[in-house]
Structures are given as C-alpha cells and as structure tokens.
C-alpha positions in Angstrom: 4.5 -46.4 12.5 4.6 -49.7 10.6 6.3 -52.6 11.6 8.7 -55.1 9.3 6.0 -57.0 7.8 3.8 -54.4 7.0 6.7 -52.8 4.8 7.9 -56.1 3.7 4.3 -56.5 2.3 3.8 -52.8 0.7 7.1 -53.6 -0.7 5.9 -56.2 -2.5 7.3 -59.5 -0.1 10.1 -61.1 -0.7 12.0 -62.8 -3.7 13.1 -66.0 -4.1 17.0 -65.2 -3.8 16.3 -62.9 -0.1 18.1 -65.1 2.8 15.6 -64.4 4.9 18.1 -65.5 8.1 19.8 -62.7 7.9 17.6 -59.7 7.6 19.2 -56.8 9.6 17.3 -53.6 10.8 20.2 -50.5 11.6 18.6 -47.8 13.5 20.3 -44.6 14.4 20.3 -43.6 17.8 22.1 -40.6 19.0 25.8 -40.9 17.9 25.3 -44.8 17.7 23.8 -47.2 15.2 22.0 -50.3 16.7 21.8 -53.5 14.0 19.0 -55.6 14.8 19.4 -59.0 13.3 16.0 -60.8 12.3 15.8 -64.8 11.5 12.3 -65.2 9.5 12.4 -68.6 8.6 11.0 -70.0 12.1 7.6 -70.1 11.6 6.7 -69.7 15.3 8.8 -66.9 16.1 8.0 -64.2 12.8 5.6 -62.4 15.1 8.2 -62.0 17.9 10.4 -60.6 14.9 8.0 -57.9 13.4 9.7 -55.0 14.7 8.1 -51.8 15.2 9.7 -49.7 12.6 11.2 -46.3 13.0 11.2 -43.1 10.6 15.1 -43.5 9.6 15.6 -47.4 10.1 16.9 -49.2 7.2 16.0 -53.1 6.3 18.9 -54.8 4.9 17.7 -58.0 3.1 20.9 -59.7 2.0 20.7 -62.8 -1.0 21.3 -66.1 -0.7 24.9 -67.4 -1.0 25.1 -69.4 -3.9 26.1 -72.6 -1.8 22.3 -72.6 -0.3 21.1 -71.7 -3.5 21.8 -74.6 -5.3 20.6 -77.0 -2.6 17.7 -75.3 -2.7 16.8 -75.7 -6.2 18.2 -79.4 -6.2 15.4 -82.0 -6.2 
C-alpha cells in the first residue's frame, strides 16, 4: 500500500521532460478500467492528488510537448 508519491520517490522523482499535468493513474476494476487524471503542478493541491495506490495500477507519466518545452528553457 503506497501512494503516488511514495512510488514517484522510490522511482527516483521525476525528470525534467515529465508534464507533470497530465499524470494519469488506470486501475482495473472488474471488466472496466478507471483513468485517474492527476495535475501536480499546484502546489496546494499535490496532497489531495497522492492517491492511494493499488497492486495492478499503472502511472502513466507522459513528456512535455515540445511547444512547452521550449518556453520553458527560454530565458
């Protein structure tokens, strides 16, 4: 029983190039698969988003799109 963070953090954290707006938890649940979608970049609300895991569920961590990249590394 872990919850996001705590995997997030054995994991290592995250790069540089992980969006972290669009993190997305799926989690099986009988013939159905629920998607969870998780926003971390409001400071405030991580703690509400530090799901309690599940054995099965899978973290989905999708990269940047270039567009935001490069305004990001733009001075």
């Amino acid at each position: 029983h872990n919850t996001l963070l705590e995997i997030v953090s054995k994991a290592g954290g995250f790069e540089f190039y992980a969006d972290l707006k669009r993190i997305k938890i799926l989690r099986q649940e009988n013939e159905n698969v629920r998607i969870t979608n998780i926003n971390l970049t409001k400071e405030k609300d991580v703690l509400n988003q530090n799901v309690q895991l599940h054995p099965g569920d899978i973290i989905i961590v999708p990269s940047k799109n270039s567009k935001n990249l490069i305004k990001e590394l733009q001075p």
